[in-house]
C-alpha atoms as one frame of an Amber mdcrd trajectory, in Angstrom:
protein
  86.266  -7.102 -11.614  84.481  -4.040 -12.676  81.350  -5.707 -13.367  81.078
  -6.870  -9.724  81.748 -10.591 -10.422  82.146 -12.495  -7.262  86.140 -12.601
  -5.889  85.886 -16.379  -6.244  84.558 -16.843  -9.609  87.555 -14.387 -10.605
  89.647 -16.416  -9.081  88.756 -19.533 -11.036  88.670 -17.531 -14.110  92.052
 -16.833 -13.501  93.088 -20.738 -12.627  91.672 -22.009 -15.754  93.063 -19.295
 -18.237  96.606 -19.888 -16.444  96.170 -23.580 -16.697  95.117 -23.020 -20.464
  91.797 -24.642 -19.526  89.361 -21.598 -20.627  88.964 -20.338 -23.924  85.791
 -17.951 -23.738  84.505 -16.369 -21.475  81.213 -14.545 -21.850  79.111 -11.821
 -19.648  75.522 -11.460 -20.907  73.158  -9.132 -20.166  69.894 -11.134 -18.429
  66.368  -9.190 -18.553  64.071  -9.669 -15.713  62.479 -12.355 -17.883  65.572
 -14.842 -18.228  66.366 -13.814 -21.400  69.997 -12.299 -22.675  69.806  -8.752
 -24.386  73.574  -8.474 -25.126  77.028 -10.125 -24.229  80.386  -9.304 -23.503
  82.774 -12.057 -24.604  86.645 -12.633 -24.806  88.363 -15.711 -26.684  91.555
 -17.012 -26.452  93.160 -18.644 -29.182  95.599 -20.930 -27.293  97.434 -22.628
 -30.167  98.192 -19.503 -31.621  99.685 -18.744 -28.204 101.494 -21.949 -27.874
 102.930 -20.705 -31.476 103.986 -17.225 -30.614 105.834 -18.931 -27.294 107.312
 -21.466 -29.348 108.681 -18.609 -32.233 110.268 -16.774 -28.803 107.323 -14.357
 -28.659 106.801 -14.396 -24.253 106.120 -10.890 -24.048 104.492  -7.672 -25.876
 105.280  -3.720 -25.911 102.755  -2.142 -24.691 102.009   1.277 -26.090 100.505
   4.777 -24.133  97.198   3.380 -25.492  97.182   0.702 -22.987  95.954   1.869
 -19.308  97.602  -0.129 -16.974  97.878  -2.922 -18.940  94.443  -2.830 -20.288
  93.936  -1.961 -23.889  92.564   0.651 -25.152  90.340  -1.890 -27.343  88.808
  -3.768 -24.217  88.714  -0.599 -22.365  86.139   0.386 -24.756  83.945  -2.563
 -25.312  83.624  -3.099 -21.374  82.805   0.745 -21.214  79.747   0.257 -23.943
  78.698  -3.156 -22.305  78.422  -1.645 -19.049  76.555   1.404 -20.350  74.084
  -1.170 -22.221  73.724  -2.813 -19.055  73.042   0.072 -17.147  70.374   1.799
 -19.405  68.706  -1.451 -20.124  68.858  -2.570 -15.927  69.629  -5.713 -17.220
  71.984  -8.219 -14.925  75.107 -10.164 -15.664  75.664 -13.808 -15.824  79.202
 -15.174 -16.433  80.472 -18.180 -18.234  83.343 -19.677 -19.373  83.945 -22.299
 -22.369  86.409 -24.795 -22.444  89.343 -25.534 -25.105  89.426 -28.099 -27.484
  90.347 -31.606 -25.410  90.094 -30.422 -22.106  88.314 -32.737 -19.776  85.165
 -30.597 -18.951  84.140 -32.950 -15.959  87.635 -32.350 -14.045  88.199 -29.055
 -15.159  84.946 -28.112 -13.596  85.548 -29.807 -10.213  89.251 -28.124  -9.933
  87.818 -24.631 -10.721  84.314 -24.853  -9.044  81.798 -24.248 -11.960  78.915
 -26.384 -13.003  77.704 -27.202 -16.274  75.579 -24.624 -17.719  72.355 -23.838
 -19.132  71.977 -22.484 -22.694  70.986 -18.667 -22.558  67.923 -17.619 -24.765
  68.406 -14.824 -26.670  64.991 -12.150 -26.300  65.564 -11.621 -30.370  67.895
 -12.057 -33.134  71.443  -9.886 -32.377  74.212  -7.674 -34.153  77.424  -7.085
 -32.685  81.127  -7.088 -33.542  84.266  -8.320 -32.702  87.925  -7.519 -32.801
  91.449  -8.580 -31.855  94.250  -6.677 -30.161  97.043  -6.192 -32.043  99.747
  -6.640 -30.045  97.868  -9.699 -28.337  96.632 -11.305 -31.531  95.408 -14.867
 -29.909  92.472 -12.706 -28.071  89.828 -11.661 -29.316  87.268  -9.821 -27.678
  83.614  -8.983 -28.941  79.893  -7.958 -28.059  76.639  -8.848 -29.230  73.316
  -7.057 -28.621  69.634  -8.216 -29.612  67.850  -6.558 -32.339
């Protein structure tokens, strides 16, 4: 939400995690030209959470480093994606990958997304990525062009 996507592509975002349907979802950071400078992007490793549910693991304790509900981990990557965003006055696109079997063509009509086009990167990029620990099946990560 705080990177002003529209209500209903939240919404949908929300549909296909909770139907297990999504497994990545990725901002990027578009120039002026087309071309992606850096990216946001979160992954969910959904047999590792069908594993954790299945060993009785349905909930996590949440520490005082989590701000209502938000760790303190994504917390900071948004903060220095949105700062790179702002300083570079680039623009965000959003999309989402599918898991493993999911049938792309239905998934797409339930949730209202289109297939996508591949971004182009302006140059080579660094970036990093981490997972929560209390939350192990996500990971969340950015990349920014060299």
């Amino acid at each position: 939400m705080r990177v002003g996507l529209a209500k209903f592509t939240i919404d949908a975002i929300m549909k296909g995690i909770n139907k297990k349907w999504i497994a990545e979802i990725s901002l990027y950071g578009m120039n002026g030209q087309g071309l992606c400078a850096g990216e946001l992007y979160v992954k969910i490793d959904w047999q590792r959470n069908t594993f954790h549910l299945a060993a009785g693991k349905d909930s996590i304790l949440l520490d005082q480093s989590w701000n209502d509900g938000v760790s303190v981990e994504v917390e900071k990557t948004l903060a220095l994606f949105l700062d790179f965003l702002s300083a570079e006055g680039l623009t965000i696109k959003c999309t989402t990958r599918y898991a493993t079997g999911v049938d792309r063509t239905y998934a797409n009509s339930v949730l209202g997304f289109s297939r996508g086009q591949k971004v182009t990167w302006v140059s080579g990029t660094v970036g990093t990525a981490m997972t929560i620990p209390e939350l192990d099946e996500f990971t969340i990560g950015v990349k920014f062009s060299q």
